[in-house]
N, C-alpha and C positions, 0 to 999 in steps of 0.2 A: 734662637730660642724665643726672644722676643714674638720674633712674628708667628710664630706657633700659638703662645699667650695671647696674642692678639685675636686671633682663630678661635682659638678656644672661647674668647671671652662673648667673640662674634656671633658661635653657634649659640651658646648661652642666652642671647637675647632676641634667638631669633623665635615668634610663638610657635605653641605646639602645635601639632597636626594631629589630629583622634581621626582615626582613618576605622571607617565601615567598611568591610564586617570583619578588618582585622582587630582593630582594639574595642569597638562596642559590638557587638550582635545588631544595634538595629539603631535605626536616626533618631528615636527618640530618645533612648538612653545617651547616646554622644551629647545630643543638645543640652542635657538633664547636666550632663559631665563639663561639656565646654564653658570657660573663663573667657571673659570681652577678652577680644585681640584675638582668640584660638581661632584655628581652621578644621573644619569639620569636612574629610575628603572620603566623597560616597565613592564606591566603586562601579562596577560597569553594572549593568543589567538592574532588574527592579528591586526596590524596594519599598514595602507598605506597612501600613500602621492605621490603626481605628481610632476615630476622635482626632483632637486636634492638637499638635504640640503649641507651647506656649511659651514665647521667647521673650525672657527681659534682659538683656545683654546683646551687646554687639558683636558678633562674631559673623565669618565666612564659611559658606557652604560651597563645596569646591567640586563635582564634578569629572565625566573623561568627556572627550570630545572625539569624532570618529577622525581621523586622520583626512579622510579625501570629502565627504559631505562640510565638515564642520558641525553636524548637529549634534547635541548632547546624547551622550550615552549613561547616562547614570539617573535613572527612573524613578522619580520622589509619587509615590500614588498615597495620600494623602493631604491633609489641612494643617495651615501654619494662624497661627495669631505672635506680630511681629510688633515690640515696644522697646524701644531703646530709652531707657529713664534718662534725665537731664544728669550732666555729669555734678561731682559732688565737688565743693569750692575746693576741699584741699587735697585735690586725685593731682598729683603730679603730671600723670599722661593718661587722660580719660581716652576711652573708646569708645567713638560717638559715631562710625559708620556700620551697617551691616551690609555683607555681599551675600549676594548666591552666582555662581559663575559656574559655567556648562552644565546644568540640571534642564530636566526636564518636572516640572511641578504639573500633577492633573488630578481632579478628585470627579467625581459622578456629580455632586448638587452641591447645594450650599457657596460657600465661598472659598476659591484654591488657596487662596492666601489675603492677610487682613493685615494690614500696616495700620495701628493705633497708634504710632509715635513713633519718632527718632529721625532717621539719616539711614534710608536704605537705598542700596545699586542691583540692578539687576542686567548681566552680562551675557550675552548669547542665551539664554534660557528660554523654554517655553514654560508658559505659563496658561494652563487651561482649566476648563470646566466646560462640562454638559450641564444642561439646563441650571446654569447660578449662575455666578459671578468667577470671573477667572480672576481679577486683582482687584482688590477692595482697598481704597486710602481716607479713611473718614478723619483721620490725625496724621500728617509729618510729613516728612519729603523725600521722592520717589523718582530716582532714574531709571530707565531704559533703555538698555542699548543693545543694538543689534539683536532683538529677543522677538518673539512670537505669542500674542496674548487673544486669546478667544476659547477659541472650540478648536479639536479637531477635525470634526467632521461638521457639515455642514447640514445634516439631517439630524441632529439635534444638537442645536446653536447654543450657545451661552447667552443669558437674559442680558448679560452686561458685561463687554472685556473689560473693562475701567470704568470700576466707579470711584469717583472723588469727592470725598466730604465738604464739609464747612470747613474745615482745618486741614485739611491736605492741598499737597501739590504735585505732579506729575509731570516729570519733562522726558516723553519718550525720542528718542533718539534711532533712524533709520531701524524701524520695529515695524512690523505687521499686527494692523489688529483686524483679525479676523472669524469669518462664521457665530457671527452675535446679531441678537436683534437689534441690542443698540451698541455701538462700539464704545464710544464713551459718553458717561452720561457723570453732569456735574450738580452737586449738590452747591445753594447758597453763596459763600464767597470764595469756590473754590478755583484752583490754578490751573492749569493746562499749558504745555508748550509740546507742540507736535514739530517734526523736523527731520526731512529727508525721509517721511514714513510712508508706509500707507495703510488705507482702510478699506476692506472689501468683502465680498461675501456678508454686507449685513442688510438689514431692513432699515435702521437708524446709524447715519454717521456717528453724530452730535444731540446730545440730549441735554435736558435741564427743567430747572422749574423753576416759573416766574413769580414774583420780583428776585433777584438775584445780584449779587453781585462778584461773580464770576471773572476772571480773569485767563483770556484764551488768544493763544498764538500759535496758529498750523502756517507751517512755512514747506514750501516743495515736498508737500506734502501728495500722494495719489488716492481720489478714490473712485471706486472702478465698485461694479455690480452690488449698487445700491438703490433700497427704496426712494429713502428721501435724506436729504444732507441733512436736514437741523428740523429737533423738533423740541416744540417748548409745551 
């Protein structure tokens, strides 16, 4: 009996899951509904929304993945704007990271997604735009891993896969950034750490604007069918 209690007490603490399009109808009412800590699990095929959701809490966007490709099956076609507030002194267990894991994120213009703050992960995901910006970090800090950030198509590129603020930082991890004019382009004193990635399909590897104080580390990293490596 004990260990049944124990169970019990286990499932209790483990967070909710607000699963699309069985418990919300659509991604932006879950986000609207989701508590830091919750997991927000899309289901397989598309779905869209006008405008842009606007995230202050930490919480997981969860995805399917195809079984034999591994690419994401669960279709985000719209805009995020992503801030995790500073946790508050007397939050016993603050939640200070956000994920998005097997999604695919794409919008036509503008910016696919806009990190103003916190501690976000991005895991196997794509993450694109036609003619804008596919990942925007002007505030916080920003993993990549194993993801795909550009364009999809290469006849109408994205102006920028990664842009990085004055206050941002970017550590992509064995990530493709791709069909962009410029792939990452750093604003002021911003971060960069590239590793095990590559960049291809663009006009501009590396971008920035001078005086800067910029902090950049590409390690085995590839880049392959490019204009020019670095432009300032």
């Amino acid at each position: 009996m004990a260990a049944a209690r124990d169970d019990d007490a286990a499932d209790a603490m483990e967070p909710p899951v607000l699963r699309v399009p069985g418990d919300y109808p659509t991604v932006p009412e879950a986000a609207a509904a989701a508590q830091p800590g919750d997991t927000i699990e899309v289901g397989k095929g598309e779905h869209s929304w006008p405008g842009k959701i606007f995230v202050d809490k930490a919480f997981t966007v969860r995805g399917f993945r195809n079984r034999i490709s591994g690419f994401p099956e669960s279709f985000l076609r719209g805009r995020w704007q992503l801030c995790i507030p500073p946790p508050l002194p007397w939050d016993p267990d603050p939640k200070t990271l956000g994920k998005f894991v097997d999604v695919w994120c794409e919008n036509e213009s503008g910016c696919t997604i806009n990190v103003v703050g916190g501690d976000w992960e991005f895991d196997n995901c794509r993450v694109l735009c036609s003619l804008g910006t596919a990942l925007s970090v002007p505030r916080g800090n920003v993993v990549v891993l194993k993801s795909t950030v550009g364009a999809s198509k290469e006849i109408q590129p994205a102006i920028h896969g990664i842009n990085v603020g004055e206050f941002g930082a970017v550590s992509a991890v064995q990530t493709a950034v791709r069909n962009c004019k410029c792939g990452v382009f750093m604003r002021s004193s911003a971060k960069l750490t590239m590793e095990a990635s590559e960049v291809h399909r663009v006009l501009i590897a590396l971008g920035c604007i001078l005086p800067n104080q910029c902090e950049v580390g590409v390690f085995s990293t590839r880049l392959h069918q490019y204009g020019a490596l670095w432009h300032q």
